[in-house]
MARZAVO-49280 format. One record per atom (N, C-alpha, C, CB): x, y, z; residue in one letter. Coordinates in steps of 0.02 Angstrom, whole numbers, padded with zeros to 5 digits, always signed. Last residue first. Glycine has a CB too. Example, Ala and Ser with C-alpha at 12.3 -4.5 7.8 and 13.67 -1.06 7.14 Angstrom:
BEGIN
+00642-00112+00354S
+00684-00053+00357S
+00645+00002+00394S
+00704-00030+00286S
+00660-00284+00390A
+00615-00225+00390A
+00660-00165+00390A
+00565-00224+00452A
This chain:
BEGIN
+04249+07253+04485X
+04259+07193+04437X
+04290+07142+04466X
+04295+07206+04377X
+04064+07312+04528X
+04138+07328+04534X
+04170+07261+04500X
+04164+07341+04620X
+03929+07345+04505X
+03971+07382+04520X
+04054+07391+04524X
+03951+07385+04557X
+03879+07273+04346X
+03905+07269+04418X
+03936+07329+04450X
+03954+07218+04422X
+03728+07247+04255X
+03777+07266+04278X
+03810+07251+04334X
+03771+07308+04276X
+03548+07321+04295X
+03602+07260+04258X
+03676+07303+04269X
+03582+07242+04153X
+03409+07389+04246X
+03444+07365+04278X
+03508+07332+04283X
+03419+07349+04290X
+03343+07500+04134X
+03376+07455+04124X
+03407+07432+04179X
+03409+07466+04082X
+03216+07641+04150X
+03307+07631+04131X
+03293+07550+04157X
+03387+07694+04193X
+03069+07634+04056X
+03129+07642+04120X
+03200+07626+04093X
+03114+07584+04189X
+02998+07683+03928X
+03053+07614+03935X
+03079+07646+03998X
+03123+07596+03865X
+02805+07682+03864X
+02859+07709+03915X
+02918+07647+03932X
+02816+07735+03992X
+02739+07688+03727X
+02756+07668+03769X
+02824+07698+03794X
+02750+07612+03758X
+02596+07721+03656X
+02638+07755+03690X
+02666+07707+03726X
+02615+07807+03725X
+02504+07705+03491X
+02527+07666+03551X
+02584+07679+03572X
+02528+07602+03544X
+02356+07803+03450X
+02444+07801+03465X
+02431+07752+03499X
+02494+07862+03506X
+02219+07849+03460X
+02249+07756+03421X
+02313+07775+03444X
+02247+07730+03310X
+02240+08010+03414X
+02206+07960+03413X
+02218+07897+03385X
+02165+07978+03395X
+02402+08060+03448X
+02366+08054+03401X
+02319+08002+03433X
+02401+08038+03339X
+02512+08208+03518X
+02492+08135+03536X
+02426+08116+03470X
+02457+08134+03632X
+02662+08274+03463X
+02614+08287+03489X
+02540+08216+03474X
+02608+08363+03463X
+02824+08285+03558X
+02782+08244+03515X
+02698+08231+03513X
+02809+08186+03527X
+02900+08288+03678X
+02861+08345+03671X
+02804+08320+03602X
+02918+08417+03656X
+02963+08198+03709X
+02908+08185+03753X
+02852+08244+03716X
+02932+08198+03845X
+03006+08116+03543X
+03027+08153+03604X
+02973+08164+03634X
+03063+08214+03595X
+03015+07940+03524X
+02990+08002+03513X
+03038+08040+03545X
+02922+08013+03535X
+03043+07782+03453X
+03085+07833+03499X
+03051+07899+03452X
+03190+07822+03498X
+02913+07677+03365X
+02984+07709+03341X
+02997+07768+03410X
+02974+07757+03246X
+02792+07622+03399X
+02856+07562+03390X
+02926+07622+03364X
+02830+07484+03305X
+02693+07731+03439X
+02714+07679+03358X
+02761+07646+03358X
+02731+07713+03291X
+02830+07791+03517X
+02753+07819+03492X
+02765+07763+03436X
+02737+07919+03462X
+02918+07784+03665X
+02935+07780+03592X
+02826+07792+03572X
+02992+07673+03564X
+03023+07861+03770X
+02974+07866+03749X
+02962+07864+03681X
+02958+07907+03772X
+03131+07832+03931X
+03121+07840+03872X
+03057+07822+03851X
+03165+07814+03840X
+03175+07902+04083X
+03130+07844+04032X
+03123+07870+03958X
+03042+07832+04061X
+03243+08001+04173X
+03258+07920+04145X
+03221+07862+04110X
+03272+07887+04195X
+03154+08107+04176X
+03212+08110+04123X
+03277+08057+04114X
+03243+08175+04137X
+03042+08060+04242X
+03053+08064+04174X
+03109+08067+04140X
+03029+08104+04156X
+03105+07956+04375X
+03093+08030+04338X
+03089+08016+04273X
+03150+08086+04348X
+03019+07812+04412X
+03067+07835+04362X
+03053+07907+04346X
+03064+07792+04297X
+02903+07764+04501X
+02954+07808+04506X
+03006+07846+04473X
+02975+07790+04531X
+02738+07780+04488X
+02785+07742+04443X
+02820+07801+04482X
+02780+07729+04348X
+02588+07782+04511X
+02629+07765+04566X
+02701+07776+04528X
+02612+07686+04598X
+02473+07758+04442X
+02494+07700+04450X
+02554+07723+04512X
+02517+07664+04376X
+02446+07887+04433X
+02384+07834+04423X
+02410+07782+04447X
+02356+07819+04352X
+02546+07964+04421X
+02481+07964+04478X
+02439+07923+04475X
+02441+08016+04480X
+02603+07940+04296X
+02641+07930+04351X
+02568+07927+04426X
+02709+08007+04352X
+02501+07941+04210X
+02498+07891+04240X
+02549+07880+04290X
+02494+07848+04201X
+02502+08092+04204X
+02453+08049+04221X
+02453+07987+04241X
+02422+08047+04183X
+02618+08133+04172X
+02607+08143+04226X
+02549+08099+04273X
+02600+08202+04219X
+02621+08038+04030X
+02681+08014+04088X
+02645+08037+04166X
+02771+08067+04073X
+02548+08128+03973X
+02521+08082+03983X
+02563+08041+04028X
+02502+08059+03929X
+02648+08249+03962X
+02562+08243+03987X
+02559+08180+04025X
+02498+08237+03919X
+02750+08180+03876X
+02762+08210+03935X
+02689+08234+03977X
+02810+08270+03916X
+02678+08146+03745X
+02703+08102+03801X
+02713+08131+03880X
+02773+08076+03775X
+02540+08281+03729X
+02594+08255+03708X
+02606+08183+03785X
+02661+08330+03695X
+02412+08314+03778X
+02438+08314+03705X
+02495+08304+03677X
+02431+08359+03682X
+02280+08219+03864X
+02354+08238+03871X
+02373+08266+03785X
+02407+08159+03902X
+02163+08197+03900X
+02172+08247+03868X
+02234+08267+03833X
+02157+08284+03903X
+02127+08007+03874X
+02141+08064+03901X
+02152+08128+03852X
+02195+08051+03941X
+02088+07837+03897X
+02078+07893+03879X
+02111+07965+03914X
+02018+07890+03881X
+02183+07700+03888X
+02195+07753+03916X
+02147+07828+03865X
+02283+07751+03919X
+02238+07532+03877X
+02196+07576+03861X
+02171+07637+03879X
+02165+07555+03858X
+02388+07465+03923X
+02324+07475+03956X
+02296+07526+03901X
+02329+07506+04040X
+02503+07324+03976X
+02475+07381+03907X
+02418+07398+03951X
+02447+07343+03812X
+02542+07226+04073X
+02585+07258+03997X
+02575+07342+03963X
+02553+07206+03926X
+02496+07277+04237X
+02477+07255+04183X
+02561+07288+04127X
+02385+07290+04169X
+02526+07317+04369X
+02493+07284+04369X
+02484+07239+04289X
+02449+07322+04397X
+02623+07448+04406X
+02540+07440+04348X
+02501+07367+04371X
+02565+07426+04237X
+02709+07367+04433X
+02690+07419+04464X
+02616+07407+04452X
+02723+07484+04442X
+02770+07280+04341X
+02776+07259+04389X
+02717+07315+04418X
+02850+07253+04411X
+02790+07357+04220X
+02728+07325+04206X
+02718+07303+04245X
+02717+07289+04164X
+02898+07453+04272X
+02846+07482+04272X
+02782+07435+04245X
+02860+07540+04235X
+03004+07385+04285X
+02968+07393+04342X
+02913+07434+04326X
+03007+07420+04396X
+02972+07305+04122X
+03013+07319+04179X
+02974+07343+04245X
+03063+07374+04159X
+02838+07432+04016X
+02896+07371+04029X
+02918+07370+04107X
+02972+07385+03980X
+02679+07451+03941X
+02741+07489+04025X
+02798+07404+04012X
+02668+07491+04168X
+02605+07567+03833X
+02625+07480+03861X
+02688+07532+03922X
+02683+07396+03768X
+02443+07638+03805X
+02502+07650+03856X
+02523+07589+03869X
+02486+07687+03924X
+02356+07695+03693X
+02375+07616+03719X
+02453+07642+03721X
+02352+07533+03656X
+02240+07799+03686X
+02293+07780+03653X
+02296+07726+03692X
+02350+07823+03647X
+02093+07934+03639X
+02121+07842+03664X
+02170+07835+03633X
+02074+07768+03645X
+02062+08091+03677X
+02084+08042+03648X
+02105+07986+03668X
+02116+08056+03624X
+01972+08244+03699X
+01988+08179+03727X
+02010+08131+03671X
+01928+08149+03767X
């Protein structure tokens, strides 16, 4: 078991409820710990539209997780127009 600090942006700090949260778990990489809080909280973004940074720097999901990390998950980005 390990504690990290899961921040959520966008529709995902909307969801949650919260910025950041404190999170024990087994998970050993990002992609773990995504499953977990996809169920915990609900979150829709497939994974393979969010991005995943560890420590303020872009991981890959496979990145293996450290006691204290701070994981955060980026949804995709809203914005734009459809047409001109």
């Amino acid at each position: 078991m390990i504690h990290v600090e899961c921040a959520y942006y966008a529709m995902m700090r909307e969801r949650s409820g919260c910025a950041s949260e404190s999170i024990q778990t087994e998970a050993k990489t990002p992609e773990e710990l995504y499953e977990e809080v996809v169920s915990l909280h609900g979150f829709s973004p497939e994974r393979a539209h969010v991005k995943v940074a560890i420590n303020d720097s872009f991981a890959t999901w496979e990145t293996p997780l450290q006691e204290g990390d701070r994981v955060a998950f980026i949804p995709p980005v809203a914005g734009g127009c459809d047409h001109v």
